[in-house]
C-alpha positions in Angstrom: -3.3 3.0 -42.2 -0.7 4.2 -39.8 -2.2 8.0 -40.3 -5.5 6.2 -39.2 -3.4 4.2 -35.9 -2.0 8.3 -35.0 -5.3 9.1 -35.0 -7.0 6.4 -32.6 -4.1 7.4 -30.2 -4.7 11.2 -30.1 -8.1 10.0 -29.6 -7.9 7.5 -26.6 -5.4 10.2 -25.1 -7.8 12.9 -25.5 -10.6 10.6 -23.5 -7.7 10.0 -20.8 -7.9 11.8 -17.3 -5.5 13.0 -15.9 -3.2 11.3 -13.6 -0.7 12.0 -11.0 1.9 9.3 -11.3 3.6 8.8 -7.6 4.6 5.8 -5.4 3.7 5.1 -1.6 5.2 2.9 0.3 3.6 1.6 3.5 2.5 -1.9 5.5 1.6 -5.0 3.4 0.1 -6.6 6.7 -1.0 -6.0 9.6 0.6 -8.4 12.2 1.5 -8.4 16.1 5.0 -9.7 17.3 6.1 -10.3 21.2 9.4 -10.2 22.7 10.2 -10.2 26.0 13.0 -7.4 28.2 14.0 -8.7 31.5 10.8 -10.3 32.1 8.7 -7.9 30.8 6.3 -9.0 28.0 6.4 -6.3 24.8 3.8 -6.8 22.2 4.1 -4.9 19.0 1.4 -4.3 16.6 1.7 -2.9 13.4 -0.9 -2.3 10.2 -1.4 0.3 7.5 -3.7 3.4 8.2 -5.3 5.4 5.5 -6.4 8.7 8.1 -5.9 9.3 11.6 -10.0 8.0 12.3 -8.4 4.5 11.3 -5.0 4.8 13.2 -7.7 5.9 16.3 -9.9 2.8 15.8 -6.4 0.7 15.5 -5.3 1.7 18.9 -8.8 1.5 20.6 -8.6 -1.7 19.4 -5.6 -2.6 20.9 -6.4 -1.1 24.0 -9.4 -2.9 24.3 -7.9 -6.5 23.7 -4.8 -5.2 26.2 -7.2 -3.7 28.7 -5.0 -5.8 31.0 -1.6 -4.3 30.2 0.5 -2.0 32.1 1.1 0.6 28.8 -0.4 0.6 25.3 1.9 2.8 23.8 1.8 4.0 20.4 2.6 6.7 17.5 1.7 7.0 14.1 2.9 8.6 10.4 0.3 10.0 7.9 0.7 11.9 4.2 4.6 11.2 3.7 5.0 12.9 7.6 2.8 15.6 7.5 1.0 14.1 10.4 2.5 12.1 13.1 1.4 11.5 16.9 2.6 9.1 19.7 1.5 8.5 23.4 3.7 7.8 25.9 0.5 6.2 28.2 2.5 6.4 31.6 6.0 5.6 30.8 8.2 8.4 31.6 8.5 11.4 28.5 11.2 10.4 25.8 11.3 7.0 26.3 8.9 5.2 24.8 6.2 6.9 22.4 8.5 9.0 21.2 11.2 5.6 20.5 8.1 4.3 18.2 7.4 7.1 16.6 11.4 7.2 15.5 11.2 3.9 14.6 8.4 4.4 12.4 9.9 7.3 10.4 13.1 5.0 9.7 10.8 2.5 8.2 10.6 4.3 4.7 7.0 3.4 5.1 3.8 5.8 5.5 0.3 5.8 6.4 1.0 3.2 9.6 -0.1 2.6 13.1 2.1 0.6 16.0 1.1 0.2 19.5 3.6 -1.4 21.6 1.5 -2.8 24.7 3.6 -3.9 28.1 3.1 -6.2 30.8 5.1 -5.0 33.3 7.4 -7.8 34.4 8.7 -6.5 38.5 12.1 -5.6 37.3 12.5 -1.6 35.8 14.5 -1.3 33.2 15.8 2.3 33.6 15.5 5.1 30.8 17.8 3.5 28.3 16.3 0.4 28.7 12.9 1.1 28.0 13.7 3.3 24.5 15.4 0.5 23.2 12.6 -2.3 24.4 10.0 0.1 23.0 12.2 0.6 19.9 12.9 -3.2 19.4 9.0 -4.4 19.8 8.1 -1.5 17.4 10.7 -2.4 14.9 10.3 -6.1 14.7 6.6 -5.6 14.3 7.0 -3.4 11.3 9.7 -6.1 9.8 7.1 -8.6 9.9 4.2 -6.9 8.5 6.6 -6.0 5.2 6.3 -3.7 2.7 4.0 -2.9 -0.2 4.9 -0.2 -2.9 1.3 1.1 -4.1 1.2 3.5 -7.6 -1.6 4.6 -9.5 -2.9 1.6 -12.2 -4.4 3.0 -15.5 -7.8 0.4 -15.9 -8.0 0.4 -19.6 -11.3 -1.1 -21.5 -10.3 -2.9 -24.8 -12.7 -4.1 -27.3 -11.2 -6.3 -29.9 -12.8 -9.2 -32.4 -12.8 -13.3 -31.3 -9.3 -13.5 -33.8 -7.6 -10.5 -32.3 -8.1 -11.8 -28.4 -5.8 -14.5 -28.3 -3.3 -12.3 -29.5 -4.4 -9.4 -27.3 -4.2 -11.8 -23.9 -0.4 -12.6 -24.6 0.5 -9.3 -25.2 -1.1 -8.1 -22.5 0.7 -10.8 -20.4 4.2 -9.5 -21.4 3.3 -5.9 -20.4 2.6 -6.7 -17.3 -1.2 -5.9 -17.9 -3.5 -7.8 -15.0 -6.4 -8.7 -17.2 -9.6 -8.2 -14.5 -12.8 -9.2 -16.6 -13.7 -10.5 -19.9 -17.1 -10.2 -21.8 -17.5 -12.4 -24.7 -20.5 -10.6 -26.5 -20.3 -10.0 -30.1 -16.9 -8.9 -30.0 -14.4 -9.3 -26.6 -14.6 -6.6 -23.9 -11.3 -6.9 -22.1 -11.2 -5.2 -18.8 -7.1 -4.7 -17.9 -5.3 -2.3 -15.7 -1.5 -1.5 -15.9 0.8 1.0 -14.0 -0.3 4.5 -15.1 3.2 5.2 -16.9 2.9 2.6 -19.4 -0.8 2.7 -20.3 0.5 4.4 -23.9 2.5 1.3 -24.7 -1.3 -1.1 -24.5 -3.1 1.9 -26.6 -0.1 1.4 -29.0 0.1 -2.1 -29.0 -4.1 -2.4 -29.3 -3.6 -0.4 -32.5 -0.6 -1.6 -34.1 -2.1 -5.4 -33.2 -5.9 -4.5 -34.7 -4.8 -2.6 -37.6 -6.2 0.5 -35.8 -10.0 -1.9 -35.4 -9.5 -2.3 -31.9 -10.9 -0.1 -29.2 -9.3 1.2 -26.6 -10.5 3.4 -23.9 -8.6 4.7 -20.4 -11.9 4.0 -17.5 -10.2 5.9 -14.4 -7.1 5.6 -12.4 -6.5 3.9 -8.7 -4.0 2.6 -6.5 -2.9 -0.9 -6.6 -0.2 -2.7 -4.8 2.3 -3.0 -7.4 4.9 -5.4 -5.3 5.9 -6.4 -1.9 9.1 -6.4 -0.2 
């Protein structure tokens, strides 16, 4: 029997493509946060961006609910840092896309948009005074919106008999498995996914569980939000 289990697993792994297991951090939300600097009004806006086409529809966006405002500064970070851009929209140079964009690299996030529109309030605020209003409206936006870790989820198929389910839906539980779907046809079709790295433990466990009867088959690999912070 257990030659028979060894040989279901070389099997399913065969079947298996192949994954790149990484992590990537960036925005769980996208939110918009005020604050006001000697009686100017900062809004900062903040959301997770897959490509630059979405960080441009973002800050048209913005720009287009703001068409009002003084400045609709913004920057934003793409692949881990391999593209980044900011606009300092009539404020002088240094001191106030460029405070964003800093912001946004201390984050630890990627793949994220902030504008930081300003109405101006009569009273300048000098240089210094306008990185660190800039920097402050981009950073509390970004705290707000939080972060979500994302990794590549295995999304396993299982096929198992009626007596073998109940079993197979507590395992899965303590795993960690999310069980997605569930067709009850002549035997149980369990659709599950699970972070990438530990898909080998619910092969195993499907086998060991079944006596080497169950099914087990690896669909594909996506990204899933794994956790929040």
């Amino acid at each position: 029997m257990k030659k028979k289990d060894n040989k279901d697993n070389k099997e399913n792994k065969a079947k298996s493509p192949e994954v790149v297991l990484k992590k990537r951090v960036t925005l769980a939300s996208n939110v918009s946060c005020e604050m006001e600097e000697r009686k100017s009004i900062f809004i900062g806006h903040a959301a997770p961006v897959r490509s630059e086409e979405e960080a441009r529809m973002f800050i048209e966006a913005k720009r287009k609910e703001y068409h009002d405002a003084t400045h609709n500064v913004y920057a934003y970070m793409l692949n881990d840092g391999a593209l980044a851009r900011y606009y300092d929209d009539g404020e002088p140079q240094g001191t106030a896309g460029m405070p964003v964009l800093n912001v946004v690299k201390m984050s630890g996030a990627c793949d994220l948009c902030v504008v930081v529109t300003r109405y101006f309030g009569g009273i300048l605020l000098g240089a210094g005074g306008l990185v660190r209003a800039y920097s402050s409206a981009a950073k509390i936006a970004i705290d707000a919106a939080g972060m979500a870790v994302f990794e590549q989820y295995a999304v396993m198929r299982i096929v198992v008999t009626y007596s073998d389910y109940q079993r197979l839906t507590v395992a899965l539980a303590k795993l960690g498995a999310s069980e997605d779907h569930c067709d009850f046809g002549e035997n149980v079709t369990v659709l599950c996914a699970i972070e990438a790295a530990r898909a080998e433990e619910v092969a195993v466990t499907v086998s060991e569980m079944t006596y080497g009867k169950g099914k087990f088959t690896v669909l594909g690999y996506e990204e899933r939000a794994s956790r929040v912070k």
